[in-house]
N, C-alpha and C positions, 0 to 999 in steps of 0.2 A: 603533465597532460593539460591540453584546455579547457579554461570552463565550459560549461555550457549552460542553457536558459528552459526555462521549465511556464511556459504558459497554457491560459487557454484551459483551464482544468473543467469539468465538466462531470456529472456525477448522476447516479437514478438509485432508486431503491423501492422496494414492494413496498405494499399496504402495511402497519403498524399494527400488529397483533398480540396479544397480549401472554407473555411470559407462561402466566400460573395455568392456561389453559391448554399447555404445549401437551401434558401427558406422560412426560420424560420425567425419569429420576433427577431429582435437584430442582427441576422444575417452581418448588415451593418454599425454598429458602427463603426463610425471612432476612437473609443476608441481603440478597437480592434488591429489596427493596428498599432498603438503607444506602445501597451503593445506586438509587435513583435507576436500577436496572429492572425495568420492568415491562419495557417492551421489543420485541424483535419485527424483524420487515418481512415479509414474504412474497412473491409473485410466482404467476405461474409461466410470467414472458419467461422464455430462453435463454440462456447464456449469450449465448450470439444475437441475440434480437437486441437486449441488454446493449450489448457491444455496439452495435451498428447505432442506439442512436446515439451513444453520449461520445461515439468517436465522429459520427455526423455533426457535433453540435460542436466540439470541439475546431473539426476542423472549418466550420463554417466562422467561427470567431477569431480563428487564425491566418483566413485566406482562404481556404477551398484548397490545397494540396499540399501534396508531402511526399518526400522520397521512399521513403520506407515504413512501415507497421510494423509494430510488435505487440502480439498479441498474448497475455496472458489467463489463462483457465485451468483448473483444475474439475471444472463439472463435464460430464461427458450426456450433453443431454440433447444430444443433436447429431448431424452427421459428422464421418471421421472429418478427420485435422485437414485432411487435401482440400475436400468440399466444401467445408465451412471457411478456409483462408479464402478460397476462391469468392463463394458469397459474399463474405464479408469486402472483400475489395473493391467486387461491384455496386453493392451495396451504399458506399461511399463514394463512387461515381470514379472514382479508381482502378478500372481493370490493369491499368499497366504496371499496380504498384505491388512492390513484391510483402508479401505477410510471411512473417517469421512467427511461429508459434512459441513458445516457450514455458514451464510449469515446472512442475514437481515440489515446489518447493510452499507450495499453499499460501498461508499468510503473509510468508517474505516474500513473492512471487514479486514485490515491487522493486527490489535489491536489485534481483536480476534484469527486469526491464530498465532499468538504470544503469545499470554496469554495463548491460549491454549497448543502449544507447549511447552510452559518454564514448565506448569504446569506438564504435563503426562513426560518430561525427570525429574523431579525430581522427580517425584511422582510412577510412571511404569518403568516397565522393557527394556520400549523404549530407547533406544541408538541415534538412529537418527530417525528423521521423515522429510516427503518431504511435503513442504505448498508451494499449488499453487493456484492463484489468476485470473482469465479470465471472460472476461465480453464484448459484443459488444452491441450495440444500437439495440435494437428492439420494433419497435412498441409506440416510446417517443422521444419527440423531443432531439437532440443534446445539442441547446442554453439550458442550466440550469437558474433552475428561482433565481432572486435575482443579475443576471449578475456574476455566479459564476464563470465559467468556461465555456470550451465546450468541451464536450465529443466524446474521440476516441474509438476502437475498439483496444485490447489491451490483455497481460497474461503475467505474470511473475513469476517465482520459484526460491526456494533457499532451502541450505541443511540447517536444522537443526540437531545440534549434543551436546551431554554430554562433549565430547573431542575435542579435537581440531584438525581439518581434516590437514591428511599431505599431500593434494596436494597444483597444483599451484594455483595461482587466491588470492584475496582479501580477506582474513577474517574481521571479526565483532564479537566483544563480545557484546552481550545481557544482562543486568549487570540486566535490571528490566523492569518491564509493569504496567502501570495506566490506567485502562479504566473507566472512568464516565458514566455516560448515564442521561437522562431525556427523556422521551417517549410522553410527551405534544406536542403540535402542528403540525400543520402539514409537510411534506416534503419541501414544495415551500413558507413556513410562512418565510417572508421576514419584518415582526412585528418587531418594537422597543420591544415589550417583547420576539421574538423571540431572537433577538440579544442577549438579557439582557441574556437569559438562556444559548446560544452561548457562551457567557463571563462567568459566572457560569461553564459550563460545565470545559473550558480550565480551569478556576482556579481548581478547583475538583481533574482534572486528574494532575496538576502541583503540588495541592498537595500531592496528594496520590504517585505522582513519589519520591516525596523529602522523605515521610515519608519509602520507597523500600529501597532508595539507597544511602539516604542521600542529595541529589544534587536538587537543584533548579534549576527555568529558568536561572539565572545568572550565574552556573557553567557550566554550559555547551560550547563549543566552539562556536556550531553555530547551528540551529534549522531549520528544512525541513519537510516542508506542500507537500502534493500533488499540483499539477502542477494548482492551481485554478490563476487565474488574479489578478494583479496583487494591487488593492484597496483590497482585500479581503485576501488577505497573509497579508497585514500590520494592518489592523482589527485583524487576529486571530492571530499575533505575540504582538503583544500589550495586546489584551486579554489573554493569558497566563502567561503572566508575564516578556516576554522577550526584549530586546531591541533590534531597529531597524539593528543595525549595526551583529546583531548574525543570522539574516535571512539570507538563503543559501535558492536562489531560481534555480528552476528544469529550465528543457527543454520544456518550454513550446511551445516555437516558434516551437519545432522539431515535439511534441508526444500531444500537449493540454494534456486532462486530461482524463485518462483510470483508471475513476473505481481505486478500491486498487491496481494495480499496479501498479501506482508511485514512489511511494519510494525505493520501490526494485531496479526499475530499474535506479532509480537517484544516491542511493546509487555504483552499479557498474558503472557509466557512470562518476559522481564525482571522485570517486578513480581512473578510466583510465584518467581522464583529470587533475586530481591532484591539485583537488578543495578540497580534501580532505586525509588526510596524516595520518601515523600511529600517533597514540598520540592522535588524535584528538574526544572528547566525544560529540555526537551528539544527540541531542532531535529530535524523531521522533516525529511529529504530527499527527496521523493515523483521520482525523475526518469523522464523518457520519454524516446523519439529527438528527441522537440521541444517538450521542455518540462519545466522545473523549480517544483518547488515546494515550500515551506518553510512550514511549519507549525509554530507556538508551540505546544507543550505544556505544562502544567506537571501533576506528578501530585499529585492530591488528599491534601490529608490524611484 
């Protein structure tokens, strides 16, 4: 299958609010604060508000259009899926462009907008499509169970394209996508068999990346989980197959952990800070409660 190219990334997050004030069980770990996690984001804009501007911003530094959206959410805090694809197209001055919704899959939620993507530019008449990812806390607590993380309010976008976009900003080749899945247990199963299937799942999608692209956990430069804490990156780096020293961890102290837009935006904030350089092939780790997925990047020169 073809590469494809990942620009134009774009990102928002709520107000920075402070951890120990949340109210929630765990809320006060002293752990926390050692792993430099001590603050989470909040807002009260909408999923879709979220949405429309960082897919606005996005596509204004891409050109101003795009064949297709894909949209991913897990929050439901606005009108159904019909109404809101519809707003949101107009919204970006796109009424004619079709918005595919997609979810379920929570924090991997970016696996799927990629596989999905890689899939319709080879396959469709699609040139470029805009994938955008927003998600705020409503109605569940922050503290994630198992001491995963804690949850911001949060949205990020990026251009996808067949060609290689001639503006300014950071490019990313998409070289391949592995998504696993196992649908067993529950969301908050913090089971030594949950684990076990945890570790399954990462080897699955490590293989199925190798068998894409050729490349194992080992060739790769360095490998980027979503913004989870910091016992729980070195679990799913180990369980994948990769070694301690190839983890490239996020902003967690800045953004904790929003949902699938992590990586996006770790991906641009790495490249401005120069944590990451052309040449350099990078394992995404997109994971959900069931389902992992591994994505080839390599950054452009």
């Amino acid at each position: 299958m073809v590469d494809m190219y990942l620009s134009s990334i774009s990102y928002t997050y709520g107000e920075q609010r402070l951890i120990r004030e949340l109210g929630e069980d765990g809320c006060d770990d002293a752990r926390l604060k050692e792993e430099r996690l001590e603050h989470y984001r909040a807002t009260d804009v909408s999923s879709l508000d979220m949405a429309r501007d960082v897919g606005a911003r996005t596509l204004a530094a891409a050109g101003g259009t795009c064949d297709l959206i894909l949209f991913a959410t897990e929050t439901r805090d606005g009108p159904e899926i019909l109404t809101a694809n519809a707003q949101l197209a107009n919204a970006l001055g796109l009424p004619g462009a079709i918005v595919m919704s997609v979810g379920g899959h929570a924090c991997g939620n970016l696996g799927l907008l990629l596989q999905l993507a890689r899939g319709l530019v080879a396959t469709s008449a699609a040139e470029s499509i805009l994938i955008i990812t927003s998600d705020r806390v409503v109605n569940r607590p922050r503290m994630m169970a198992g001491a995963l993380s804690v949850l911001s309010d949060g949205a990020a976008a990026a251009y996808v394209s067949r060609e290689r976009p001639a503006g300014p900003g950071p490019t990313f080749v998409v070289h391949g996508v592995a998504v696993s899945g196992d649908s067993r247990g529950g969301t908050a199963d913090a089971s030594p068999a949950a684990q076990l299937r945890t570790v399954q799942l990462g080897r699955a999608a490590a293989k199925g990346l190798k068998a894409a692209t050729g490349r194992g956990p080992r060739d790769f430069t360095r490998v980027l989980f979503n913004n989870y804490r910091t016992a729980s990156l070195r679990f799913l780096t180990g369980a994948a197959g990769f070694l301690s020293p190839q983890l490239l961890i996020g902003p967690v102290a800045e953004y904790a952990h929003s949902y699938a837009a992590d990586l996006l935006t770790n991906l641009a904030l790495m490249h401005d800070e120069g944590a990451i350089t052309a040449g350099d092939r990078l394992a995404l780790a997109a994971t959900g409660p069931h389902s992992w997925a591994m994505i080839d990047v390599e950054v452009a020169a």
